[in-house]
N, C-alpha and C positions, 0 to 999 in steps of 0.2 A: 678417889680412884674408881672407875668407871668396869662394873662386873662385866664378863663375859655374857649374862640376862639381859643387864641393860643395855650391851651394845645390841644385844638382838632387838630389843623392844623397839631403839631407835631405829634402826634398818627397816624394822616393816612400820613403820610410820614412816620414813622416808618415802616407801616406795606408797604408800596411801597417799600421800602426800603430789608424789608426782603421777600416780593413776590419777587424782582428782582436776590437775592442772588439765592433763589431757583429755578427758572427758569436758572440760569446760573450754578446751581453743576446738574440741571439735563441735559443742553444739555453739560458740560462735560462729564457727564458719558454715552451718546449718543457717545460721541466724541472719550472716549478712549476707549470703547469696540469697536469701527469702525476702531480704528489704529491697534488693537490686532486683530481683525478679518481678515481686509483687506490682509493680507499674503494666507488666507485657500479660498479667495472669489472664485473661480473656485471649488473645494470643494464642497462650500455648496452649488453652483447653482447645483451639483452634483446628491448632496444630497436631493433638493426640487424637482430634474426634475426626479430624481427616479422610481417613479412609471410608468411616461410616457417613459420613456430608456424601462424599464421592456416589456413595450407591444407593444413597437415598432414591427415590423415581421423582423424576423433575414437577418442583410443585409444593414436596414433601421436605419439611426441614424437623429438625429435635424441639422437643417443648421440657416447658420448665413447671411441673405440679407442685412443687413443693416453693411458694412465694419467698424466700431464702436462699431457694437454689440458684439461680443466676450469681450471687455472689459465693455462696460458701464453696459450692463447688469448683469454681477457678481457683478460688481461696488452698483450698484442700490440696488441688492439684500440685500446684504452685508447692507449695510447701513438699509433697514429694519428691517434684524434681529437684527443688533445694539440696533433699537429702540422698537423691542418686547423684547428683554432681558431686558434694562431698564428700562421696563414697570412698574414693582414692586419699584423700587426705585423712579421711576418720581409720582407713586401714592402715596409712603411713605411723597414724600416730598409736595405733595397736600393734605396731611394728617393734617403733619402738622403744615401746614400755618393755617388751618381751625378749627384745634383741640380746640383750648382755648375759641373758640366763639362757642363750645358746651357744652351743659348740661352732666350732670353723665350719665342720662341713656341715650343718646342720644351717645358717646362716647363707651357706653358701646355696644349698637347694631353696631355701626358703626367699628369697629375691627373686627369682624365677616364677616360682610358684605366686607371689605376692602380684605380678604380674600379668600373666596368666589368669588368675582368679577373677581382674576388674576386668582382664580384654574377653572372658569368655561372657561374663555379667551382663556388661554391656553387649554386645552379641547378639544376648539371649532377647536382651530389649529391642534390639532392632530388628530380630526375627521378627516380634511378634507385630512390631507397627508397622513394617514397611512388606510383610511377609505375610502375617497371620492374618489380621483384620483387613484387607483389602478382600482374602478369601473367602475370610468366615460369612464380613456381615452380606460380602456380594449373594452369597448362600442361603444366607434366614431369608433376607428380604427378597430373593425370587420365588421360595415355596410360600411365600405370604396367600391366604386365601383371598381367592378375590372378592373385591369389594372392601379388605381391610386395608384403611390406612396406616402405614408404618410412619409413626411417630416416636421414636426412641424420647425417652425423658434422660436429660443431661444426669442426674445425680443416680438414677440404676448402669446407663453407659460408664462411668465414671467409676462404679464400683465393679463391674464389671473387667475396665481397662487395668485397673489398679490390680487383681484378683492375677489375671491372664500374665503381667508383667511378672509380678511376684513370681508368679510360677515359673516361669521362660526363664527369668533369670537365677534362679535358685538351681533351674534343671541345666542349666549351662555346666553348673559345676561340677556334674559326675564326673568330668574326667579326672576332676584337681582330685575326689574324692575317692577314685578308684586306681588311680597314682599312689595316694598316701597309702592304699591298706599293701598295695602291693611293693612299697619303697619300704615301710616298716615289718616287712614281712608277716603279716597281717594273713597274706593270702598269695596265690598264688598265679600267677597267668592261664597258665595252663588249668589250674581248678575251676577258674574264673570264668573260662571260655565254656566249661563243661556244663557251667549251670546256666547258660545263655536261656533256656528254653522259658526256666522261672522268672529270669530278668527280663522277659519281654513281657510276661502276665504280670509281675510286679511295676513294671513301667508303666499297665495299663489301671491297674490299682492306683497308684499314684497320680497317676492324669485324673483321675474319676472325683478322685478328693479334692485335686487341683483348680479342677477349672470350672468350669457351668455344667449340666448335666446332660450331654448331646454327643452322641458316639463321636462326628465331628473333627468338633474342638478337642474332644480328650486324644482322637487321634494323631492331632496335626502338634500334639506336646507329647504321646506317648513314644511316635516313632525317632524324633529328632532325640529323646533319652537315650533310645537302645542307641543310635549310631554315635554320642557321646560316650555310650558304655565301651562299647565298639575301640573310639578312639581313646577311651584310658587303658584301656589291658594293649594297644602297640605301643602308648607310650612307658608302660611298664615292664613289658618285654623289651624296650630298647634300653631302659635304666636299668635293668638286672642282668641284662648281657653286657654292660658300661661296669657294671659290677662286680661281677664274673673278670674280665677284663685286666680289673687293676687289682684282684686277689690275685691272679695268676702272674701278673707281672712282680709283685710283693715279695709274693711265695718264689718265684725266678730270682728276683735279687736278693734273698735273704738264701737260699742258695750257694749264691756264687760266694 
């Protein structure tokens, strides 16, 4: 006969068990979009270095110092966007391991949100490529002193790119972030709104650590934070008047 201990022990080795499966179909699916990719990696480093090709001055293209770099750097790249593409599926499957140890309605905001989370991500990524670096590098390379040729090296642009993504897309997620403290009663809209003044100096703190060191770049991540900030406390004032809502309709039918 099987104790009450032992059934516990077996439960959390079940669920070891099926975190380890999932951790293993997601760095396959890491694995085989990086087999599939790895033929176009020249390509896409192409493709990401685009806007800085664009503004180069005609004449001028990127070099490569480091005898390595023309490969590992695609190489490197490649492997990134491996693991931005299966971002949705590595979140599907952190989904759910976690699903069954939530409640109805708890499951029920959290699909939205699960949602929300990869459209704001990616977003943030496409800010930054199709939005950020056509500005910035148009920017450096017109105060270039003259006489200096602008040669960017592939594997500093590339950590550079990598750096700038990260951040845009991390900072995408204040709203999901300032949603949750205000759904968990964490905080408050109205509290929220009052400290705006800190959350603009701390959004420029945060950019500072974020990005390259150039008033710039820090500003063109700091402002688009506050107006994410911005848009979490309307969409937390719209859930806690939704909430407000269906207390008073409860409180009306428990009532009658």
């Amino acid at each position: 006969m099987v104790s009450a201990e032992d059934e516990k022990e077996l439960t959390l080795i079940d669920h070891l068990v099926e975190l380890r499966d999932r951790i293993l179909k997601s760095v396959s699916a890491i694995l085989l979009l990086f087999l599939g990719l790895f033929y176009w990696a020249n390509d896409i480093y192409i493709y990401v270095a685009g806007p800085l090709l664009a503004a180069l001055p005609e004449g001028s293209t990127m070099i490569a110092i480091d005898p390595t770099s023309p490969f590992f750097a695609p190489f490197k790249l490649t492997f990134y966007v491996s693991f931005l593409l299966a971002a949705p599926y590595i979140l599907f499957q952190t989904w759910s391991f976690i699903a069954p140890g939530l409640y109805k309605n708890e499951k029920t905001l959290a699909i939205p949100l699960f949602i929300s989370s990869v459209v704001l991500f990616y977003g943030g990524l496409a800010f930054a490529r199709y939005i950020l670096f056509g500005i910035v590098f148009r920017f450096f390379i017109s105060v270039a002193p003259e006489g200096i040729q602008v040669a960017p090296d592939i594997s500093s642009f590339l950590s550079f790119a990598l750096a700038i993504f990260f951040a845009f897309g991390i900072a995408f997620e204040i709203p999901i972030a300032v949603f949750l403290c205000i759904w968990a009663g964490l905080a408050e809209p109205d509290s929220l709104a009052q400290k705006r003044p800190y959350v603009v100096v701390g959004c420029f703190v945060v950019a500072m650590l974020l990005t390259p060191p150039d008033p710039f770049t820090q500003s063109m991540l700091a402002l688009p934070m506050w107006a994410l900030f911005e848009l979490g406390i309307l969409a937390g004032r719209l859930s806690r008047k939704r909430q407000k809502e269906e207390e008073n309709e409860e409180e009306q039918a428990s009532n009658q």
